[in-house]
C-alpha beads as a LAMMPS data file, in Angstrom:
LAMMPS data file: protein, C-alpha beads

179 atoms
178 bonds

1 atom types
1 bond types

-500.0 500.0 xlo xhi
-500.0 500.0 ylo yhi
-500.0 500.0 zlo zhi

Masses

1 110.0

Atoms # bond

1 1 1 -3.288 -20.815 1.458
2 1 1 -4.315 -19.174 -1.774
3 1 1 -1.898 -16.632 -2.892
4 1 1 -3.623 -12.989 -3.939
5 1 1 -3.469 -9.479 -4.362
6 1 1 -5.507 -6.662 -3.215
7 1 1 -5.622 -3.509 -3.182
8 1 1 -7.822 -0.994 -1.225
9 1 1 -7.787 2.334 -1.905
10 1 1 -9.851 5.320 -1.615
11 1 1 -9.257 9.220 -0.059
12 1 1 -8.121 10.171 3.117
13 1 1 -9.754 8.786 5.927
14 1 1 -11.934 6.510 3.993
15 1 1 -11.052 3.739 6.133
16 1 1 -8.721 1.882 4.027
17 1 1 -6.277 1.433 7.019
18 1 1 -8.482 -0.789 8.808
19 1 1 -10.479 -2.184 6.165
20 1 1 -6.700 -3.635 4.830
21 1 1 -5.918 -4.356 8.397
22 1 1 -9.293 -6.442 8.894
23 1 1 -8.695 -8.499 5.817
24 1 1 -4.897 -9.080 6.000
25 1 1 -6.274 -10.891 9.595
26 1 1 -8.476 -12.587 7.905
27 1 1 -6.018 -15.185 6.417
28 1 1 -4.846 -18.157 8.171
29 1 1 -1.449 -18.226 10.021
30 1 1 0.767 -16.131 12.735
31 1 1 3.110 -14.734 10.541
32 1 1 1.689 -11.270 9.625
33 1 1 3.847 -8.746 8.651
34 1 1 3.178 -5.341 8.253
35 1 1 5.413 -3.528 6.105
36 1 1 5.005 0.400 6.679
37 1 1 6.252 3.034 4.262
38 1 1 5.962 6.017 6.240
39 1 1 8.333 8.231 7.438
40 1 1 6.799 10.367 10.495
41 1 1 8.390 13.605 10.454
42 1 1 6.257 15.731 12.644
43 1 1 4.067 15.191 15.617
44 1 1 0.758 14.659 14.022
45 1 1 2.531 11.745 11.306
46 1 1 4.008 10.162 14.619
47 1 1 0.680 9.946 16.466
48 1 1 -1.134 8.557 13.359
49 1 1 1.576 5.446 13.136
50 1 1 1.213 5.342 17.143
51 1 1 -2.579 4.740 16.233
52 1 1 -1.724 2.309 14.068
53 1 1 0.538 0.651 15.849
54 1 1 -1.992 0.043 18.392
55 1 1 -4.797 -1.323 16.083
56 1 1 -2.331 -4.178 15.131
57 1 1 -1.366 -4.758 18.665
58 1 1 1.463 -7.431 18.645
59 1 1 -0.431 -9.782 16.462
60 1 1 2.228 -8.309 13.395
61 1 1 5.923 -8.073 12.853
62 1 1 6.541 -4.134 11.647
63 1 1 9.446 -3.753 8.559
64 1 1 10.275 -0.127 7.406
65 1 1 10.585 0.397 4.338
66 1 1 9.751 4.100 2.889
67 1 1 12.714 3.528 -0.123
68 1 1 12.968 -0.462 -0.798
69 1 1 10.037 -1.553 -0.793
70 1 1 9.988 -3.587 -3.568
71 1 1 13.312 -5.759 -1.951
72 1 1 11.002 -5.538 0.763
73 1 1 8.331 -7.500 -0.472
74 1 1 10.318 -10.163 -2.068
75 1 1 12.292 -10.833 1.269
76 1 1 9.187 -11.052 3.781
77 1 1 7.134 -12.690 0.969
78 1 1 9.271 -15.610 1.155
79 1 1 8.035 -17.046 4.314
80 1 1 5.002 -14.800 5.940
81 1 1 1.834 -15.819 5.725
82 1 1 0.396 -12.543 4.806
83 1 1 1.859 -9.176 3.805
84 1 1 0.128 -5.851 4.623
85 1 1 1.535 -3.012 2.748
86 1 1 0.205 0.611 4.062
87 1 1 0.772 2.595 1.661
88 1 1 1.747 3.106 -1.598
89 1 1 0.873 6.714 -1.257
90 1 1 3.821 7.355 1.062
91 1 1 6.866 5.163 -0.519
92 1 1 5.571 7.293 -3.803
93 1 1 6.336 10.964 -1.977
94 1 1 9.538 9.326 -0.585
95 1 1 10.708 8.034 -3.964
96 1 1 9.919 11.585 -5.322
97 1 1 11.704 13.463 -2.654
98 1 1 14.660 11.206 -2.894
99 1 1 14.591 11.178 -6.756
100 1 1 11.717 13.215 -9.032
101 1 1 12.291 11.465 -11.915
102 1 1 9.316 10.218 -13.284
103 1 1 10.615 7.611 -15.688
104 1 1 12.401 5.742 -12.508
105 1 1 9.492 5.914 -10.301
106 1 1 7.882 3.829 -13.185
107 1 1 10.597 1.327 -13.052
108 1 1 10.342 1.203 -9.060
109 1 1 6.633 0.552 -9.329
110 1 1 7.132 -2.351 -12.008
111 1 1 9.317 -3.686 -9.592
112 1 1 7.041 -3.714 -6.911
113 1 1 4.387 -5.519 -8.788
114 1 1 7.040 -8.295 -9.894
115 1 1 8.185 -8.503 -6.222
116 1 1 4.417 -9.247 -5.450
117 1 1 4.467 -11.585 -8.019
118 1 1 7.064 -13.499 -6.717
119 1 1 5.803 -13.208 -3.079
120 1 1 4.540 -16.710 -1.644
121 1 1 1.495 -15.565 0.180
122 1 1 -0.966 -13.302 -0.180
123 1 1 -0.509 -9.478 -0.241
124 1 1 -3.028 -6.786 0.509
125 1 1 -2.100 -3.112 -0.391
126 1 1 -3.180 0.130 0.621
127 1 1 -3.372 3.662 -1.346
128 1 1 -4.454 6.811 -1.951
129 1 1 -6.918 8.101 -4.722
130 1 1 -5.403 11.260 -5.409
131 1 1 -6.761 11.850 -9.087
132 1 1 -9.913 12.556 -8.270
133 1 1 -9.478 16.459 -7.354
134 1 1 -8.387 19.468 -8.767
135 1 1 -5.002 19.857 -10.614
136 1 1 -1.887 20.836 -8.146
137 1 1 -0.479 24.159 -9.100
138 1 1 3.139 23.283 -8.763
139 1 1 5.201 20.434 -11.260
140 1 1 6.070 18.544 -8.042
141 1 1 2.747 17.974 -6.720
142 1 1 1.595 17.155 -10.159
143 1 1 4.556 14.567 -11.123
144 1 1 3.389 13.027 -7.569
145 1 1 -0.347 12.710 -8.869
146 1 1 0.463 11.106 -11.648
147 1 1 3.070 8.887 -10.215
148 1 1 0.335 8.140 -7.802
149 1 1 -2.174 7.119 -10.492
150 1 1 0.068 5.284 -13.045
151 1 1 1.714 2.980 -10.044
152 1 1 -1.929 2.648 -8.907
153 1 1 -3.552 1.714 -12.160
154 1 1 -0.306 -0.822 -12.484
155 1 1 -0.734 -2.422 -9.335
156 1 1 -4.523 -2.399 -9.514
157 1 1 -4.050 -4.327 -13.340
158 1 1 -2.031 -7.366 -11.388
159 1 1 -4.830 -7.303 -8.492
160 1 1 -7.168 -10.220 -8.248
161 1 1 -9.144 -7.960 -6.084
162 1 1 -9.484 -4.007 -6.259
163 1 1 -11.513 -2.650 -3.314
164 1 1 -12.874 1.402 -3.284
165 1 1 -13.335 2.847 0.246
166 1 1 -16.032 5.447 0.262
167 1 1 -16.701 6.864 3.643
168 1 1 -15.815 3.760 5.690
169 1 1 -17.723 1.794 2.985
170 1 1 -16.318 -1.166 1.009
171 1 1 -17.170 -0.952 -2.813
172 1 1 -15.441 -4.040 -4.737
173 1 1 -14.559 -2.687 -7.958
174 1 1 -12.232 -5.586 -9.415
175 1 1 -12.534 -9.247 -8.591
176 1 1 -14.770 -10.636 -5.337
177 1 1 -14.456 -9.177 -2.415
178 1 1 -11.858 -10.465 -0.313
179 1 1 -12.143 -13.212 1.741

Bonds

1 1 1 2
2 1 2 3
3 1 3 4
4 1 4 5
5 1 5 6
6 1 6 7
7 1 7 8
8 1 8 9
9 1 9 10
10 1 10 11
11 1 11 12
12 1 12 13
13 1 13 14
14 1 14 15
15 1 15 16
16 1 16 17
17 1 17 18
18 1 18 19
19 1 19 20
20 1 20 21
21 1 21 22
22 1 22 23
23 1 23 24
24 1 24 25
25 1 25 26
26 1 26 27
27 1 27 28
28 1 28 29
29 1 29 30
30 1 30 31
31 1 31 32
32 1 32 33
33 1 33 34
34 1 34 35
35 1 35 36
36 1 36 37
37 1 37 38
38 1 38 39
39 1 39 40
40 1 40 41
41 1 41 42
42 1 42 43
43 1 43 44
44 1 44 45
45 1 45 46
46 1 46 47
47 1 47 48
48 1 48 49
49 1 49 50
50 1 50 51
51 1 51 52
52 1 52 53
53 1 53 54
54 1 54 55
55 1 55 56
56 1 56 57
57 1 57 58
58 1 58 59
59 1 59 60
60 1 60 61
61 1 61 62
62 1 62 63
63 1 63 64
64 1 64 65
65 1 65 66
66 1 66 67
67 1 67 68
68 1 68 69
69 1 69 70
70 1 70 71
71 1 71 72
72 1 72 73
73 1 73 74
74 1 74 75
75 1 75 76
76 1 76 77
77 1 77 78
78 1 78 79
79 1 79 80
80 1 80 81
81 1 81 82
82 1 82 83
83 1 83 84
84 1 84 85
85 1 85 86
86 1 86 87
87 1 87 88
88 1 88 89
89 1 89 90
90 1 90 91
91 1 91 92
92 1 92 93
93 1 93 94
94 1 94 95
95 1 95 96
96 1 96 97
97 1 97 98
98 1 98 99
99 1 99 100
100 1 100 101
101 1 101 102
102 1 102 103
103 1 103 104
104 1 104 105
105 1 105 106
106 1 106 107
107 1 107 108
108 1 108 109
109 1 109 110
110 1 110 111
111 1 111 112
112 1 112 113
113 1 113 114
114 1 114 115
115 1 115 116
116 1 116 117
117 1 117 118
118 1 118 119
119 1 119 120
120 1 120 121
121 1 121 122
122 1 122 123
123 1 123 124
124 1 124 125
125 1 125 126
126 1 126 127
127 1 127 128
128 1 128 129
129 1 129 130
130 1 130 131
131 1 131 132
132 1 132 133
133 1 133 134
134 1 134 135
135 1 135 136
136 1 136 137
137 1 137 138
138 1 138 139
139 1 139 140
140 1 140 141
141 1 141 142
142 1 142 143
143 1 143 144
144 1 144 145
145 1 145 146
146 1 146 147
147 1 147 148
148 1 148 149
149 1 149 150
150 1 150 151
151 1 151 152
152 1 152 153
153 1 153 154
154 1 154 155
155 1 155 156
156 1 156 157
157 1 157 158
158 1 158 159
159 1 159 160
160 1 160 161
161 1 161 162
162 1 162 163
163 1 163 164
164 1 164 165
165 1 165 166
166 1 166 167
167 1 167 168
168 1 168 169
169 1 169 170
170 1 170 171
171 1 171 172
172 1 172 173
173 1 173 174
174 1 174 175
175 1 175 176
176 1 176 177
177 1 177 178
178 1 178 179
């Protein structure tokens, strides 16, 4: 099995969920696991990881992880066969809330791409484009775009692939598309 990263992301409700979904399934073997970085706090979060949930049916073993997500990785990607991570977007806001500071949120993201690194099968990853709109108003909001875009642009500089989603729509932007 070749061992690979990629990335899809794209704005909300592009479809990177699924797309990630279709191509983590795409690999050989029965031991998916999914490793989710939400934490749903109200009712509409809860019935969006229901939703989710559902698409992946039993065919995946679930690991939370909306803090360690980076010890994580290097456990599961010991033995699984493929690693789904959904999302980036969320371990980000949870780092942030936990601890704002921007220079450790750095550190946690370069250890994320050494734990895929390290990880013996492939990995596909899925986040949020959130530099692509106006400029937040408050610090917080704008210390969580730009965390957002450098741990991106970090993870998306180790990717073999980098895949877009534009309304439901593919677009490889780094490497072939996946398999």
């Amino acid at each position: 099995m070749k061992k690979e990263l990629t990335l899809v992301i794209g704005g909300c409700r592009s479809g990177k969920s699924r797309h990630a979904l279709k191509l983590a399934e795409s690999y050989p073997g029965a031991h998916r696991v999914f490793i989710a970085t939400c934490e749903p706090k109200d009712e509409e979060m809860r019935d969006r990881v229901a939703r989710h949930q559902a698409e992946r049916q039993n065919r995946w073993q679930t690991q939370e992880a909306p803090l360690a997500l980076a010890e994580a990785v290097k456990k599961l990607g010991e033995a699984a066969d493929v690693l789904l991570v959904d999302c980036l977007t969320l371990w980000i806001s949870n780092r942030i809330l936990q601890q704002p500071d921007e220079t450790q949120l750095l550190s946690a993201g370069e250890r994320l791409v050494g734990a895929f690194a390290a990880a013996k099968c492939p990995i596909v990853v899925v986040s949020n484009e959130v530099g692509t709109g106006i400029v937040p108003e408050n610090a917080l909001a704008r210390t969580y775009r730009d965390a957002v875009g450098t741990v991106n642009r970090i993870v998306a500089a180790s990717a073999d692939t980098v895949i877009w989603m534009v309304a439901g729509i593919p677009v490889p932007i780094k490497g072939a598309p996946a398999p």
